[in-house]
N, C-alpha and C positions, 0 to 999 in steps of 0.2 A: 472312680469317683473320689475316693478318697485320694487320691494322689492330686488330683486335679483341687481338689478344694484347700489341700496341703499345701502347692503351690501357691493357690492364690490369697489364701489368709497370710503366708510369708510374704509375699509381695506388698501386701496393706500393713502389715507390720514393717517393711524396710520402707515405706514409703512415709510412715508415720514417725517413725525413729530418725529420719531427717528430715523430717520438718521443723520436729522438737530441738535438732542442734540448730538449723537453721536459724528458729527461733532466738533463742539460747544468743545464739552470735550477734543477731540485730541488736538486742539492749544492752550484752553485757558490757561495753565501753561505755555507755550510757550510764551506769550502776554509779552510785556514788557509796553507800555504805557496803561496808566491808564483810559485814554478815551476810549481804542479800548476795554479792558476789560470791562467796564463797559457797553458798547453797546454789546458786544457780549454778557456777563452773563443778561444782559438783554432781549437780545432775546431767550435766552434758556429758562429764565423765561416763557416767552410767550409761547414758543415751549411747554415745559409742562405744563401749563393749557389748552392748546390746543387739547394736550395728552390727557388731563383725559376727558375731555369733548368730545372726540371722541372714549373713550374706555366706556364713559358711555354709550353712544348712542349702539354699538357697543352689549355690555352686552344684551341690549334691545330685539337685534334679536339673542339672545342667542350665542353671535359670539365672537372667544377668539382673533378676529383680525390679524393684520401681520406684521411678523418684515421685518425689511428691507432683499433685496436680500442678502445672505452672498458672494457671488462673489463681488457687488458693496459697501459693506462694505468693505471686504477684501482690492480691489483695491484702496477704497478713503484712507484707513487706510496706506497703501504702497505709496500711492502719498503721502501724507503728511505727512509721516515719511523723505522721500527722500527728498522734496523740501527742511523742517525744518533740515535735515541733513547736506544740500550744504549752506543752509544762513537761520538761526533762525533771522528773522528779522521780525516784524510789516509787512513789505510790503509783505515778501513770503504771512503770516500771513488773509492778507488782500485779497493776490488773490483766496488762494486755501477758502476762505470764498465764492468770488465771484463767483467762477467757478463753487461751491456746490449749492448755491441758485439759479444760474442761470441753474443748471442741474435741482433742483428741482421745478422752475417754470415750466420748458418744460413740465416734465412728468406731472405734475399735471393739465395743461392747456392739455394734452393728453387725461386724466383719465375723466375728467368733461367732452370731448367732447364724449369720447368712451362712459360714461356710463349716457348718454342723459334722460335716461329714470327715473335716480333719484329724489329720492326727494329734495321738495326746501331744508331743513334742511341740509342735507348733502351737496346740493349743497354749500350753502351757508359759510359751513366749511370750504371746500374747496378752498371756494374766499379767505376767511379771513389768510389759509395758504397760499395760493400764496401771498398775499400782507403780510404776514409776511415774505414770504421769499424773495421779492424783497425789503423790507425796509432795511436790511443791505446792501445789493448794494451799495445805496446810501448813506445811513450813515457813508460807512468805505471807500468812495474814496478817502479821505484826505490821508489815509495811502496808497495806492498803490503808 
């Protein structure tokens, strides 16, 4: 059990970790101030070492991991085409950033509760991607 629930909290954690660069890439040529880019291409930074260190683990149980859902791709892809459609500004910019990391604490504080039986290690990833995804929150309120 615990391997199995080890497996599958790293699986929702690689699949959350790219959706946040995903993310990340849809706005950031969008960006016009130079502070908001620079916290934002900085937390993609983070987002992929995050990546690699949860695809190495991942590797370990012989496990080719998980992309993000292609419906919730799709959908964040079509929000944030639309918002940046109606007002390309910083502050659209800044919410559909909020909205993203505030959807991906949910599930991830979801996935750690559902899969209890993990190990500390992946737990622990886990934590470290929640608090990278609540750090833009608060870093990019200046722009909303």
């Amino acid at each position: 059990m615990v391997e199995q629930d080890t497996i599958k909290l790293l699986r929702e954690c690689d699949a959350g970790v790219k959706m946040g660069i995903a993310s990340i890439d849809d706005v950031l040529e969008h960006v016009h101030a130079q502070e908001l880019k620079t916290l934002l291409s900085k937390c993609k930074s983070e987002h992929e070492k995050l990546e690699q260190e949860i695809e190495h683990l991942l590797d370990g149980y012989h496990d080719d991991g998980k992309n993000p859902n292609p419906m919730a791709k799709s959908m964040s892809w079509i929000k944030t085409n639309v918002m940046l459609a109606m007002s390309e500004t910083d502050a659209t910019i800044a919410g559909l950033m909020t909205d993203g990391c505030n959807m991906g604490v949910k599930s991830l504080n979801k996935y750690l509760n559902q899969y209890e039986a993990a190990d500390e290690v992946s737990k622990d990833i886990t934590k470290r991607l929640i608090n990278l995804e609540e750090e833009p929150t608060v870093n990019i309120r200046d722009f909303l």
